[in-house]
N, C-alpha and C positions, 0 to 999 in steps of 0.2 A: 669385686669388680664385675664378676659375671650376673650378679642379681640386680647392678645397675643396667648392664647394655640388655640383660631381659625385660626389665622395667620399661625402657626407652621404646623399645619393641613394639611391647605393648599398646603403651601411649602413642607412637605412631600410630598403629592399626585401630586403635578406637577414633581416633582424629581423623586418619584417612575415611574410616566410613562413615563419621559424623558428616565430613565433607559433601561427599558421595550420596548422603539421603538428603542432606538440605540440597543438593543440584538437582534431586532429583524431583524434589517438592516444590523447586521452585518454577517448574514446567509442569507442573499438574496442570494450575489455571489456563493458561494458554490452551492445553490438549483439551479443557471440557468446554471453552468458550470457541476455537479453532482460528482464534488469532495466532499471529506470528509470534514467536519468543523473543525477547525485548520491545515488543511495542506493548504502547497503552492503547487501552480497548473503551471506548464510547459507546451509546444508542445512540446517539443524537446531534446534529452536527452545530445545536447551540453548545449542548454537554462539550465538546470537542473544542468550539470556540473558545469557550471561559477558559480551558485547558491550557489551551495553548496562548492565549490574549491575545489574536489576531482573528478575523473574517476568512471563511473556507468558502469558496467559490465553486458554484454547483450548476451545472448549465442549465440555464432556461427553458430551452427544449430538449424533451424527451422523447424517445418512437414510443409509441403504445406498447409495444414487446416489453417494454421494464416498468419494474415495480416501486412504488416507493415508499415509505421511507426505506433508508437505506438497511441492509442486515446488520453493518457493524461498521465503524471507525474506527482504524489501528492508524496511533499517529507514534512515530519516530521521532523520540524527544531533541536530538539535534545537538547544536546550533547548526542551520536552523531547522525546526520542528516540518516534516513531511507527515500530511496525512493521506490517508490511502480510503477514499471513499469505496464501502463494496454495493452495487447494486445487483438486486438477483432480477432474472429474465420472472416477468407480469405467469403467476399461477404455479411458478416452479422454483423450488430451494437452488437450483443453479445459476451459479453466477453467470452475469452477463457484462458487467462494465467498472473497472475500477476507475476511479478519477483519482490522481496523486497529484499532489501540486505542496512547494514547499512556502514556506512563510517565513515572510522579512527579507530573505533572499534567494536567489534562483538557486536550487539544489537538488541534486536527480535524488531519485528515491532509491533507500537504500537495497539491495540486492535483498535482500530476504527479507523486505516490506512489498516489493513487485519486480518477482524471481524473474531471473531471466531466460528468455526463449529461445529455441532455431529459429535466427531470423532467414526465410527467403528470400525476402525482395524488400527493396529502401525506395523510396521517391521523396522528392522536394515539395512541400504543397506551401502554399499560402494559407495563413491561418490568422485572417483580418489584420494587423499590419505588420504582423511576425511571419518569418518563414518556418517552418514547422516540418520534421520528419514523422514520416508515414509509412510505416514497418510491417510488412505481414511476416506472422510467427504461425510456428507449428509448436501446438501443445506437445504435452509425452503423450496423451489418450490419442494423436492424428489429430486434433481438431484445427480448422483455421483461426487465430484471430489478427486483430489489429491492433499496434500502438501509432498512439499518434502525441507527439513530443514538443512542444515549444515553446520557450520563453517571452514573458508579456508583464507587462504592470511589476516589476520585480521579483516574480516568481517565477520556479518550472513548473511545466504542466504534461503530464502523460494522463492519457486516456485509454485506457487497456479495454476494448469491446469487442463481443463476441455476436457480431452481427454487421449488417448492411455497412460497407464503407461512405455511401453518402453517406447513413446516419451518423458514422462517426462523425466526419466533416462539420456537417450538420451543425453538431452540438459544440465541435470545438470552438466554429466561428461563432456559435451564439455566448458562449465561456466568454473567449476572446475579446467581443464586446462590452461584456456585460463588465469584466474583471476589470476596467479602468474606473468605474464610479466607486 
């Protein structure tokens, strides 16, 4: 009896670390691409499209400060699918503006797709025929930025920018627009 609960032992301990290296191989890809852990990673926001079989909505106006094409598309397979556009600030690998918006139907974006911040201060804005909250956060590094939040044409939309609050604006109302054809 004792050569079986030694056996058992054993076969535990080889399972558990079989376990233990496939969890841990299976965050390699993530950690060398620096996408989030459970999303799917894109170049391209056709690539992303066909992904998901819906249109990703990218606002028409941009400040000269960003760069484009985008660094990466992590979309959070759902129901329903959130993608998480990342744009980096025009000459530098730092990001400057995420655009999340989900598809088919309004859904905020998951927490560890656009982690959440020390929010300081909230305001009400209009954001073309939706009402829209407008968030300023404190990063961990101290830095300021903005989200700006609101449902339209059947999705959510957050805009995570690290820059001019008109620019936010700016872009949401042109989003806004654009998001109904």
């Amino acid at each position: 009896m004792r050569d079986v609960g030694s056996l058992l032992v054993r076969y535990l301990l080889v399972m558990g670390s079989a376990a233990a290296v496939l969890a841990a191989a299976d965050r390699v890809p993530t950690l060398l691409t620096g996408a989030t852990h459970g999303a799917r990673v894109y170049r391209t926001v056709p690539e992303a499209e066909a992904a998901i079989g819906a249109r990703l909505f990218v606002p028409p106006y941009y400040p000269d400060t960003l760069d484009w094409p985008p660094t990466r598309i992590e979309v959070a397979p759902g129901p329903p699918p959130v993608a998480a556009i990342h744009v980096a600030r025009r000459g530098s690998p730092r990001e400057a503006l995420i655009i999340c918006q989900s598809a088919g139907a309004p859904a905020e974006a998951p927490r560890w797709l656009l982690p959440p911040l020390e929010a300081l201060q909230v305001a009400d804005v209009r954001v073309g025929a939706a009402r829209g909250r407008l968030t300023r956060l404190l990063t961990p590094g101290g830095r300021l930025v903005h989200d700006l939040s609101w449902t339209g044409g059947g999705r959510r939309y957050t805009l995570r920018y690290d820059g001019a609050v008109e620019d936010l604006l700016r872009m949401a109302r042109a989003l806004a627009r654009d998001d109904t054809t």
